[in-house]
C-alpha positions in Angstrom: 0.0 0.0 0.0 1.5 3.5 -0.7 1.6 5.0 2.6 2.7 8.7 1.9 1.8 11.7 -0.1 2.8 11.8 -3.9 5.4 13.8 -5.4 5.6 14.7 -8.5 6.1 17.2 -11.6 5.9 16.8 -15.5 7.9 13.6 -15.8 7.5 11.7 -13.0 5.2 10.2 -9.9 7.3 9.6 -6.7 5.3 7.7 -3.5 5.9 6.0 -0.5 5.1 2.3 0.3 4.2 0.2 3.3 6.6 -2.4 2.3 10.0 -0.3 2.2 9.9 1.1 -0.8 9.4 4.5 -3.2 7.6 3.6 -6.3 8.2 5.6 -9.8 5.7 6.1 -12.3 5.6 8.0 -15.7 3.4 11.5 -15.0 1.9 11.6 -17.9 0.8 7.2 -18.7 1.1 6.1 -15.3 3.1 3.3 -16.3 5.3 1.9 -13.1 9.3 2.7 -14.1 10.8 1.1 -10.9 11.2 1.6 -7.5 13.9 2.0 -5.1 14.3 -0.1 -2.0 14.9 1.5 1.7 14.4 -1.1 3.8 11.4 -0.2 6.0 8.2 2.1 5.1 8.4 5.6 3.3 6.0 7.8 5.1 7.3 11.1 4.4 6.8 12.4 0.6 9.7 12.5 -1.3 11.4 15.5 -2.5 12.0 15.9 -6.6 14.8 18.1 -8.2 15.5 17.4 -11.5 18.1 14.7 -11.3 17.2 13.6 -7.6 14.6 12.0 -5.6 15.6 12.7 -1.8 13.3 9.9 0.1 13.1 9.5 3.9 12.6 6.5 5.7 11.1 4.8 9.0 14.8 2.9 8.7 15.9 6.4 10.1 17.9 7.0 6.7 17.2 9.8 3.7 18.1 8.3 0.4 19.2 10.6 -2.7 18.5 8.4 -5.8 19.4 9.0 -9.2 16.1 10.1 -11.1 17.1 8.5 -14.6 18.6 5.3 -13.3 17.0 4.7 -9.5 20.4 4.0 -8.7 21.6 5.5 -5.1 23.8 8.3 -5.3 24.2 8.7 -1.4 22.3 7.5 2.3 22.7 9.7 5.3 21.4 8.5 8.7 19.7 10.1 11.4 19.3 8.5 15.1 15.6 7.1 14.5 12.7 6.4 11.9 11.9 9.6 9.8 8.1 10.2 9.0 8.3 13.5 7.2 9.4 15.2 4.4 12.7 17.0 4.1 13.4 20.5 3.1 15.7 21.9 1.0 16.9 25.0 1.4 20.0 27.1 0.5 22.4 24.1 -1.0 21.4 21.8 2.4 19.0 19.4 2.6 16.9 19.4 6.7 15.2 16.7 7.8 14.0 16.0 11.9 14.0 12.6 12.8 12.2 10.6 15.9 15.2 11.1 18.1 14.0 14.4 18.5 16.9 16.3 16.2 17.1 18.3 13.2 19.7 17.1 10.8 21.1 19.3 8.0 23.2 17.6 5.2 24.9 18.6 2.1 22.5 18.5 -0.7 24.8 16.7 -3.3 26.9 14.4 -0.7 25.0 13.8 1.8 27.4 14.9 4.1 26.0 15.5 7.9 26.7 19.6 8.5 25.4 19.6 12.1 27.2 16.9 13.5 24.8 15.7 16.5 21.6 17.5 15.1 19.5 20.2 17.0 18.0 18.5 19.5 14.5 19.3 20.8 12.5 17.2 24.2 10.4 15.2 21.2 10.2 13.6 18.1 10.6 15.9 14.8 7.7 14.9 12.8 7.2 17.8 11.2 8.1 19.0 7.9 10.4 22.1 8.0 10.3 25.1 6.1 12.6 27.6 5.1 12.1 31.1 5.3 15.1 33.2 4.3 18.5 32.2 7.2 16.2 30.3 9.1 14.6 27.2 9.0 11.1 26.7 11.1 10.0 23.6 12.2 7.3 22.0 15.1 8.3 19.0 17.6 6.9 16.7 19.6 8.0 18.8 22.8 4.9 21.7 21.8 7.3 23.8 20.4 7.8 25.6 17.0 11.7 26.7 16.3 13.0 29.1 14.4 17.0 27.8 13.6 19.6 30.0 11.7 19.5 28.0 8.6 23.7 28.1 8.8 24.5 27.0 12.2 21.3 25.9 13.7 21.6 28.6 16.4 18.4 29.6 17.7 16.3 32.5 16.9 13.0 32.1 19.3 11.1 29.1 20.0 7.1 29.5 20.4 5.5 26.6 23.1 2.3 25.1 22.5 -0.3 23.1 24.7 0.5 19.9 23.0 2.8 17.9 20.3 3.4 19.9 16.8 3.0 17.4 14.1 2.1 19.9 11.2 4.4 22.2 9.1 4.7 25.5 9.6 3.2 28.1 7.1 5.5 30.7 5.8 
């Protein structure tokens, strides 16, 4: 069963599967082209640019795969599963993980930037957003952050009565 929200654009259908997979189809016949295993379920939407798919896992990895080929071009891993979507923002690609961090890696490596993550009291399961130098995201701890987009620093933080699972609107 597909198990996340579709991504796509004029070529190409990317979505998220129960069994540990992201399945490619053609945009405009629907035709399957492939998929690309991750191991564990794809929950999170994938991300398109026009060579890349970025696709986050529950296996607590984010996969860059060749568009053309479905061939991996690099894996980073985070501490835990991963049930949104990443950002990317300014050459970097974000992405908040169960463990309760924000992660920022080089877009074409994968390279971590922020060694340990920006850690938060509870699971990042919200997609971030990014909004000039900073990047905004909710956590489970019933707080949105705003991070400087370079060195994670922190601009202000905003608590809330309960767990942030939604994106922030910019």
């Amino acid at each position: 069963a597909f198990v996340s929200r579709p991504a796509a654009d004029a070529s190409q259908v990317w979505v998220g599967a129960g069994d540990g997979s992201a399945c490619v189809f053609d945009a405009a016949s629907g035709q399957s082209l492939g998929s690309h295993p991750t191991g564990t379920a794809v929950y999170g939407t994938p991300i398109l640019t026009p060579e890349t798919a970025y696709i986050p896992s529950k296996d607590g990895s984010l996969y860059a795969v060749e568009r053309s080929t479905l061939k991996l071009k690099w894996k980073a891993v985070t501490g835990d599963a991963i049930h949104a979507s990443p950002l990317i923002h300014e050459g970097s690609i974000y992405v908040g993980s169960l463990d309760g961090r924000l992660y920022r890696f080089d877009l074409s490596s994968g390279e971590r930037i922020w060694q340990y993550g920006i850690l938060t009291q509870g699971a990042v399961e919200s997609t971030p957003v990014g909004a000039g130098d900073r990047v905004i995201f909710g956590s489970g701890d019933g707080r949105v952050y705003a991070l400087d987009a370079e060195t994670g620093g922190e601009y202000w933080r905003y608590s809330t009565p309960d767990s942030v699972f939604a994106s922030p609107t910019i």
